[in-house]
C-alpha positions, 0 to 999 in steps of 0.5 A: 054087636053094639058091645062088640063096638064098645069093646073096639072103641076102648081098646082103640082109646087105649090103644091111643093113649100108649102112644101117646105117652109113647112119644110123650114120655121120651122128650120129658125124660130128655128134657130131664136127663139133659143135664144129668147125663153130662157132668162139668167139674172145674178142676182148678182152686176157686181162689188164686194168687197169681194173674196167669195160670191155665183153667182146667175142665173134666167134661164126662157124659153118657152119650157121644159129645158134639161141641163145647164152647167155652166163654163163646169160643169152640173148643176142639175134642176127640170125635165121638168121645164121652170124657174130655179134659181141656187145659185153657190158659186165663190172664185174670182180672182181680176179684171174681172172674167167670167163665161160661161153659157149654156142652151139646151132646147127642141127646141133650146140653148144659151150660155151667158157670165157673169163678176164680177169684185173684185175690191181689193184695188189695182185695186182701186186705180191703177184705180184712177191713171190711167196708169204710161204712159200718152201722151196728145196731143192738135191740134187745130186752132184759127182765131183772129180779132186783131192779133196784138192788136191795138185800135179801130181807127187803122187797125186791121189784121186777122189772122189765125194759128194752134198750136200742143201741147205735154204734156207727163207725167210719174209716178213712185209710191213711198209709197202707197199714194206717187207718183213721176211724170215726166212731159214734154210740148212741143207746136209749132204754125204756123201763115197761115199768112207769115206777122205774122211769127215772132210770131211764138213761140216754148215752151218747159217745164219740171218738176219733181212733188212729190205728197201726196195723203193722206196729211193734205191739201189733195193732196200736190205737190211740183214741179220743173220746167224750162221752154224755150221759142224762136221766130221766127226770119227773118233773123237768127241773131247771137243772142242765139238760142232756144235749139231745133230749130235755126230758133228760137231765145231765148226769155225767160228761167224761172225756176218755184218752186211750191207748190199746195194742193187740197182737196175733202170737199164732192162730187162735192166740193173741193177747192184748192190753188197754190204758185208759185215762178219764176225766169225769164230770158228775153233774152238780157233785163236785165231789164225784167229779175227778180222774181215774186211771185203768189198765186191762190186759187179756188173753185169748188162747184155745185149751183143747180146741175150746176159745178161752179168754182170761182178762185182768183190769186194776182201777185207781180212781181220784175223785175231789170228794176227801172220802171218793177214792177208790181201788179196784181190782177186776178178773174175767174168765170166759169159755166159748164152745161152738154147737153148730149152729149156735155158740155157747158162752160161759163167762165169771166175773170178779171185782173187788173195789175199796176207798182208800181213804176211810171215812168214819160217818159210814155205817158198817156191818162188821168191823171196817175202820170206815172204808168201804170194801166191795166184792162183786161176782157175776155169772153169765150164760150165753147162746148165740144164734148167727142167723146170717152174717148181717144178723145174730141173735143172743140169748144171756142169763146172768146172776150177780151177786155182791157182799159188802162190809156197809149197810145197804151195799149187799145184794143178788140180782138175776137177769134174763136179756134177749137180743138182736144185732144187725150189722150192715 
């Protein structure tokens, strides 16, 4: 008997349990399904041009619709039907425009979210500027394997330092196509290494820029800037003081005159070319004081769907000192494959620089008549990292390597830098 009894009460439990997961499991799959058994396409482009036109909505479902309304207003369908396409005309506001829609059918409802975008000439080109406000900053960290630049047959010191780099910009738009930019620089390094702290370098530069977006070269800048530069010194001397920092004596003031153009030839290609003219102040060396003068032109073109960038520079260098003038003569070819998500760079170097007056206390490896004649090279790999739009990470390996015709001037030098920029 008793087990008679025990049997019924678990069946009887059992029996409960089905029905409830009976009357459970209906209403958790209609709260499930709800969404899923109606689909709601916007079938219009997300961005438009023209302030007038008609949005159009695909409605499908499995169960017979009961009402959409759509920005609060019912719209009118076929009764009992299961696919329903509304045609509705918009007058739109410029920039991003939303319309709600809701559907209710038989067995559940949805709500979903459509934006078109009328992009007015305005938003175009705000768009293509960009914000008035731009703040860039770089930090990164580099280990060199010849920090002081020696020869082969000398010991060569390893180091490692971090630098921070400021470079604020603000625009002011003067004509349509005419702007007028605002721009600063302000980088510190720190050497990890106490040997190497009076390589320490505080920069600092500002410029103002006039820029014509709409000019016979294309973009055409003209800008004026000055830039400082201090070192550390141990101990602090009486000699100038850098103007931001008195730990750090002046090295050099420039001020900078420049006149640049850049110009769209058709997607993907453009070229542009750069004239520089600088007045340099070395602090305490009459003689490295003086004026150079540097043209740089550059080419951007894609060769089988690969970015590649050819530059070419010459320099004319007019300094006080008899022996201080030099030439220069600088090429650069650099390749930019994408690898999603990462970018891949690989960049050469080369610069030839030479005095052009010959100076007879130099001491010369070969036969040089006393001019200096320098030949550098530098190769450099890059990867990086766009993490978001505001922040990009970078990863650089480089080796440089110089031959000189004078005693001391000749050396290899291998770099590893990490860096991060964060643009706001």
């Amino acid at each position: 008997m008793d087990k008679r009894l025990k049997n019924t009460k678990t069946a009887g439990s059992m029996i409960l349990l089905m029905l409830f997961l009976f009357l459970l499991s209906p209403q958790s799959a209609w709260s499930a399904e709800d969404e899923a058994e109606i689909l709601i396409f916007s079938l219009s482009p997300e961005k438009v041009e023209e302030q007038q036109g008609v949005l159009q909505i695909q409605i499908s479902t499995f169960s017979p619709i009961e009402k959409i309304i759509v920005d609060g207003k019912p719209h009118k369908f076929p009764k009992a039907a299961s696919l329903v396409w509304l045609k509705i005309p918009y007058k739109l506001k410029p920039g991003v425009n939303i319309f709600k829609v809701y559907v209710k059918t038989k067995f559940g409802e949805a709500r979903k979210i459509i934006r078109i975008i009328y992009e007015t000439p305005e938003l175009l080109k705000k768009a293509k500027l960009g914000d008035s406000f731009q703040l860039i900053t770089i930090l990164s960290g580099v280990t060199k394997d010849n920090i002081e630049k020696v020869e082969d047959n000398s010991s060569k010191s390893k180091a490692f330092s971090s630098s921070i780099l400021f470079v604020p910009s603000y625009r002011f738009d003067v004509f349509e196509d005419s702007s007028i930019f605002l721009r600063g620089v302000l980088m510190g390094d720190q050497q990890h290494n106490g040997k190497f702290e009076s390589k320490k370098v505080l920069f600092k530069q500002a410029s103002i820029e006039w820029e014509e977006r709409e000019s016979w070269a294309g973009v055409l800048t003209l800008s004026l800037g000055t830039n400082e530069a201090g070192t550390r010194e141990i101990p602090v001397t009486s000699t100038p003081r850098d103007s931001l920092s008195k730990k750090y004596k002046r090295a050099t003031r420039d001020n900078v005159y420049t006149l640049k153009a850049k110009q769209e030839l058709e997607k993907g290609t453009t070229w542009n070319w750069q004239i520089d003219r600088k007045k340099k102040s070395v602090e305490g060396s009459n003689d490295d004081s003086g004026f150079s003068t540097t043209l740089a032109a550059g080419y951007v073109t894609p060769i089988f769907g690969v970015k590649t960038t050819f530059g070419g520079t010459l320099e004319d260098t007019n300094l006080n000192g008899a022996y201080k003038d030099t030439e220069a003569i600088k090429a650069k070819l650099k390749v930019d494959y994408p690898i999603p998500p990462v970018s891949l760079g690989v960049q050469y170097d080369f610069s030839e620089t030479e005095n052009k007056v010959a100076d007879p206390s130099l001491e010369c490896v070969t036969i040089c008549n006393g001019k200096t004649k320098n030949r550098n090279q530098i190769y450099t790999l890059s990867l990086n990292y766009p993490a978001a739009a505001w922040c990009i990470f970078g990863l650089t390996q480089k080796h440089e390597s110089q031959s000189s015709n004078i005693v001391g001037k000749t050396y290899k030098v291998n770099s590893t830098q990490l860096q991060v920029i964060l643009i706001y």
